[in-house]
C-alpha positions in Angstrom: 0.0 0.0 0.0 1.2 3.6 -0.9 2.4 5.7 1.8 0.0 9.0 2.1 2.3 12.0 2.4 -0.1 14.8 3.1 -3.7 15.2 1.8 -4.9 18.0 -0.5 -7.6 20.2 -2.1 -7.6 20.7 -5.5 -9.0 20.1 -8.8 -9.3 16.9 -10.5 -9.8 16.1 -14.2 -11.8 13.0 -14.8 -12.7 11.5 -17.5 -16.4 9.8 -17.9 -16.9 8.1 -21.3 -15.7 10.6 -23.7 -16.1 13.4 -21.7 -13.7 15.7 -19.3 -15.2 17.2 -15.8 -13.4 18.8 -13.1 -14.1 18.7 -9.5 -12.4 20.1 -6.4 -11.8 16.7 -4.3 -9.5 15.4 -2.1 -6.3 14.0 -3.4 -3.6 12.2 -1.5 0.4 12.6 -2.1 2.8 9.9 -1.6 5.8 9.8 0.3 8.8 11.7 -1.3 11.3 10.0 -3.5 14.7 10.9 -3.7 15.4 14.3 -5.6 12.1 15.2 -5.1 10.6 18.2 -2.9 7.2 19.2 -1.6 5.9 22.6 -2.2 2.7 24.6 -0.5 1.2 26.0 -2.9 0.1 29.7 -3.0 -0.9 31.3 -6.7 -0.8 29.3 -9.5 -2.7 31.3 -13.0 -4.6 29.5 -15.9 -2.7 29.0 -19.3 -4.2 28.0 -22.6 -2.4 24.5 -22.1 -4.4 24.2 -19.1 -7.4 24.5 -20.9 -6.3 22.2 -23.5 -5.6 19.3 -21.3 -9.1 20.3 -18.6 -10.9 19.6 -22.4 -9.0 16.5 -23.2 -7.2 17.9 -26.2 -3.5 18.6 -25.2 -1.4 15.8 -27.1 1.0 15.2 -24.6 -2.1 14.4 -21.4 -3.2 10.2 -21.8 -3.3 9.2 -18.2 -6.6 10.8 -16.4 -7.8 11.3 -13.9 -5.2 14.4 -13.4 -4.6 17.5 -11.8 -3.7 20.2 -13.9 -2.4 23.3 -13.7 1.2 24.3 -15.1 2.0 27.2 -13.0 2.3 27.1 -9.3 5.1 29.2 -6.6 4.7 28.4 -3.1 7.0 27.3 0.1 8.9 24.0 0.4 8.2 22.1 3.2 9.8 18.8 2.8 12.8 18.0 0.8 14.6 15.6 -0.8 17.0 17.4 -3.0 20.3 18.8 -2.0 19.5 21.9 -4.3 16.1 22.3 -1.8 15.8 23.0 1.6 12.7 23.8 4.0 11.6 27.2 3.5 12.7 28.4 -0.3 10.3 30.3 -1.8 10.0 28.6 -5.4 8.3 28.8 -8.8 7.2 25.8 -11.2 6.9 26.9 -15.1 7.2 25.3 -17.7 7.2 21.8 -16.9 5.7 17.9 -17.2 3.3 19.3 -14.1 -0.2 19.6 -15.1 0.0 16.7 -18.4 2.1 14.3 -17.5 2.0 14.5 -13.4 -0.4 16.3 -11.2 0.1 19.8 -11.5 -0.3 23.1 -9.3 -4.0 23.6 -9.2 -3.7 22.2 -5.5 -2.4 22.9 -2.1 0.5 21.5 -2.3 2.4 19.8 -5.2 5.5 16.5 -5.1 7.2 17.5 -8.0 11.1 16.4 -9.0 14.1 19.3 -8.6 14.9 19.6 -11.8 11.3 21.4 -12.7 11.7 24.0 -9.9 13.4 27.2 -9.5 14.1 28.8 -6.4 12.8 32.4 -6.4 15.1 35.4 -5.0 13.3 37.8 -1.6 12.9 40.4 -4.9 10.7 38.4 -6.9 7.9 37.5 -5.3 5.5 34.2 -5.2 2.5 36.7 -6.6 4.5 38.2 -9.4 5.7 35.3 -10.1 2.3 33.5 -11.6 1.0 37.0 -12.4 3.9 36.0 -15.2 3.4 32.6 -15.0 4.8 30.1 -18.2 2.7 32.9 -20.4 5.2 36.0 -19.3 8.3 34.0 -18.5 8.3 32.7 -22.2 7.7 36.1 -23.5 10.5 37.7 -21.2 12.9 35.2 -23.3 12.1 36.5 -26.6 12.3 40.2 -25.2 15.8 39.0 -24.0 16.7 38.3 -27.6 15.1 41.1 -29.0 17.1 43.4 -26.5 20.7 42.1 -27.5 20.8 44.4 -30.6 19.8 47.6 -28.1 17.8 49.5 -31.5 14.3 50.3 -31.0 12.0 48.0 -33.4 9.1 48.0 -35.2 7.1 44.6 -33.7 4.2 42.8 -34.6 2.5 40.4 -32.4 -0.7 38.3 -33.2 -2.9 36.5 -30.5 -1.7 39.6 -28.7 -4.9 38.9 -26.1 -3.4 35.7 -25.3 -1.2 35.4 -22.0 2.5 35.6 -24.2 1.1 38.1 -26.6 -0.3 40.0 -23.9 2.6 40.1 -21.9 4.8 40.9 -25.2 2.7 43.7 -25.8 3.9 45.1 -22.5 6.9 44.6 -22.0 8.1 45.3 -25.7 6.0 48.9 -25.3 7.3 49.7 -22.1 11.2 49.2 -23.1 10.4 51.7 -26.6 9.1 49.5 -29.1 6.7 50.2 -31.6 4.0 47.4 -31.1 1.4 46.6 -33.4 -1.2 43.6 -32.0 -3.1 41.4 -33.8 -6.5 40.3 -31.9 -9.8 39.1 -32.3 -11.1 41.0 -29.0 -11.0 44.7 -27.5 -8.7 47.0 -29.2 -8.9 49.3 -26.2 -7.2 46.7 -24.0 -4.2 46.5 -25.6 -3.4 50.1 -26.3 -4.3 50.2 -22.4 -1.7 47.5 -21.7 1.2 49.9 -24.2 0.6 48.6 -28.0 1.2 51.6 -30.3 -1.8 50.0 -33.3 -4.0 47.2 -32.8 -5.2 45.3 -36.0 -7.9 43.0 -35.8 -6.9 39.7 -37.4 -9.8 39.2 -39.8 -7.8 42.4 -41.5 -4.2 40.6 -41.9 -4.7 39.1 -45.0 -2.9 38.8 -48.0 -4.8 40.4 -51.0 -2.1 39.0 -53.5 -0.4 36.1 -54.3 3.1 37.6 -54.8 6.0 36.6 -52.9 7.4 39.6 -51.7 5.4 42.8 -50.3 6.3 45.9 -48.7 8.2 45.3 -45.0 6.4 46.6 -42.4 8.1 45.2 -39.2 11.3 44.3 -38.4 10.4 41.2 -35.7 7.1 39.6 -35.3 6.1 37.2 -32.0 3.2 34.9 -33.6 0.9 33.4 -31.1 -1.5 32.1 -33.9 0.6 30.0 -36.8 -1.1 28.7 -39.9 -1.1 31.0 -43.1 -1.3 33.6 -41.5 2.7 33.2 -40.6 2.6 33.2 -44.8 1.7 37.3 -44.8 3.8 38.3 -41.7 7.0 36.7 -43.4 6.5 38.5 -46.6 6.3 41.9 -44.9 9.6 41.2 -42.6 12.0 43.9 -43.2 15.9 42.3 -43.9 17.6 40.1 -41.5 14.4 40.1 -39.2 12.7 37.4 -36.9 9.7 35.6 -36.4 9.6 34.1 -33.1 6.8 31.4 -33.5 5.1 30.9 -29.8 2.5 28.2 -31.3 -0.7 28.0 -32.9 -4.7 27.6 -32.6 -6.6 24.4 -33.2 -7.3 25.6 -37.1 -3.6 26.9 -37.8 -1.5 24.0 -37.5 -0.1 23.7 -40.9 0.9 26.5 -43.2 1.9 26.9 -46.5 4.4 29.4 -46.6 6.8 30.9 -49.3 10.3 30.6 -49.5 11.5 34.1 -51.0 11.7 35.9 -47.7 14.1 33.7 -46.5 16.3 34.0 -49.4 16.1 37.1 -50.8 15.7 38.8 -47.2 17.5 36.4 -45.0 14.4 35.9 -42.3 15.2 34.3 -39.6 11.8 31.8 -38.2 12.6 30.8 -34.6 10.4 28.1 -32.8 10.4 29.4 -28.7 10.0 26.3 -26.5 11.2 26.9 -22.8 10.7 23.3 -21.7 13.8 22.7 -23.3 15.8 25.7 -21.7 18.4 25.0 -19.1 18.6 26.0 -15.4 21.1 28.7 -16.7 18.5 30.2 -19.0 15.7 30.1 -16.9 17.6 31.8 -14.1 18.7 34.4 -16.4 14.8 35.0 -17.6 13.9 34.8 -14.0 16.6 37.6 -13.1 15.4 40.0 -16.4 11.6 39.7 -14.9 12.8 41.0 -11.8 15.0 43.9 -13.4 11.3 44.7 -15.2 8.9 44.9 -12.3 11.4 46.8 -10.2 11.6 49.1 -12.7 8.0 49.4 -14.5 6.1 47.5 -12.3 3.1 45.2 -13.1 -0.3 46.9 -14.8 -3.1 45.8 -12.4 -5.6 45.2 -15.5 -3.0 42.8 -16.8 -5.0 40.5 -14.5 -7.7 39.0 -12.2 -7.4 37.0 -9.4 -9.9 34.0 -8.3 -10.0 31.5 -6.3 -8.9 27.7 -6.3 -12.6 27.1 -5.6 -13.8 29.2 -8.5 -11.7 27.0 -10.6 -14.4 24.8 -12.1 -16.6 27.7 -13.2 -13.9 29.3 -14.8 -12.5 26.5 -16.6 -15.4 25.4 -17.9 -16.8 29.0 -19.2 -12.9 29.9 -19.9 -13.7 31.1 -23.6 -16.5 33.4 -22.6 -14.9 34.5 -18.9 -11.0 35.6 -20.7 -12.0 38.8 -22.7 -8.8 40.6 -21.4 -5.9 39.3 -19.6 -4.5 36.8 -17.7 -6.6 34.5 -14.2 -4.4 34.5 -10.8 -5.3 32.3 -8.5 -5.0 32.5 -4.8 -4.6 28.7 -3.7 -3.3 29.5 -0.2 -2.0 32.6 1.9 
């Protein structure tokens, strides 16, 4: 018989037939193994992936029922690890929690080392998932973008979504020119620093020529399919697309290749999974340089509750007209 670490509250995906419900319920931690710590949980925030595997439709999520949730900071309590101890104030991002092991949308969370990253007194738990996997990823494209120090002219699409939005931000508020792309409120995002906003039923390409007049020097695309075919044709020379992903309809695109030859484009897949404990520290570190410095718009976000989290992942379309859920597990 497993050996029951600590009970918790939190939300559990279950599968009935072929459909996906969530419930807050009970659910029981084993015993630590080595290299592994336990974390109480205090904010996690809802990503897209999130919603994806709450719905049943994130590729990597077989094995339910599951707690999701793919965000969490909190306090260790118990430790395994030689790189933990009782007491660190940590951050989960990025990670297998919340597809492939029960994620942060709970009290507390047994999660290995290697996913974790211990958080510094100047960052705080709270800022922390006010960022979340949506703002850290964007904070390492800005950290690219910022190596040449010029001022560029950026468009982002899906710039309501939690990396657009927080590219839209943080690219304004360091002297960018930011145009969004969205579906939504126009007014948001020029509340939240974007310079134009373009709804995305108006980027479309009119012609079928390879080439067209550059208009941006980088563009961070949230939204793939052909769409990615008129934002590479208006790249100015030498300039980057950093592609972030892509919605249900836009996973294949039929792109040209004269942009990339004639005007050396540069496309860029952003995947911080994959980054190493270097990396991640260094993101962590340029997050903390930004809120000291610009702070954190409050309309950037709302906070919930764990409790709430049913409601809102169920009505999540219809709830997320403007920016990004926190969620108060635990104070």
């Amino acid at each position: 018989m497993k050996k029951i670490s600590i009970k918790s509250k939190a939300l559990i995906i279950n599968k009935i037939k072929s459909k996906f419900e969530g419930q807050i319920q009970n659910f029981y931690i084993g015993e630590l193994k080595l290299n592994e710590i336990l974390v109480k949980l205090n904010y996690s925030s809802i990503n897209y992936k999130d919603i994806l595997v709450c719905n049943g439709l994130f590729w990597g999520c077989r094995n339910y029922p599951l707690v999701p949730g793919i965000d969490g900071s909190g306090i260790v309590i118990k430790s395994k690890s030689k790189k933990f101890k009782k007491g660190d104030s940590v951050a989960i991002i990025a990670s297998d929690a919340g597809s492939k092991i029960p994620g942060c949308f709970s009290n507390y969370i047994k999660i290995k080392d290697i996913w974790v990253n211990k958080l510094t007194d100047k960052l705080s738990r709270k800022n922390a998932m006010i960022f979340g996997t949506a703002g850290f990823t964007a904070m390492s494209i800005v950290n690219q973008i910022q190596k040449t120090k010029k001022k560029k002219s950026i468009l982002i699409t899906g710039a309501s979504g939690g990396v657009g939005l927080f590219s839209t931000f943080i690219l304004s508020k360091l002297g960018h020119n930011v145009t969004a792309v969205t579906r939504k409120d126009k007014n948001y995002l020029l509340k939240n620093g974007a310079q134009k906003v373009i709804l995305l039923k108006d980027l479309k390409d009119n012609t079928n020529l390879p080439l067209q007049k550059t208009l941006y020097d980088i563009c961070v695309d949230n939204i793939g399919g052909n769409t990615l075919d008129y934002i590479l044709k208006r790249i100015t020379n030498n300039g980057t697309v950093y592609s972030v992903g892509f919605t249900n309809n836009n996973s294949k695109s039929s792109i040209n290749l004269m942009p990339f030859i004639l005007r050396r484009t540069k496309l860029i897949g952003v995947h911080t999974e994959s980054l190493k404990i270097t990396e991640r520290m260094e993101i962590w570190k340029s997050i903390q340089a930004f809120i000291k410095k610009f702070g954190i718009n409050k309309n950037l976000y709302k906070k919930i509750k764990l409790t709430k989290l049913p409601y809102y992942i169920k009505n999540f379309d219809n709830l997320k007209k403007r920016g990004r859920f926190l969620i108060i597990i635990d104070k």
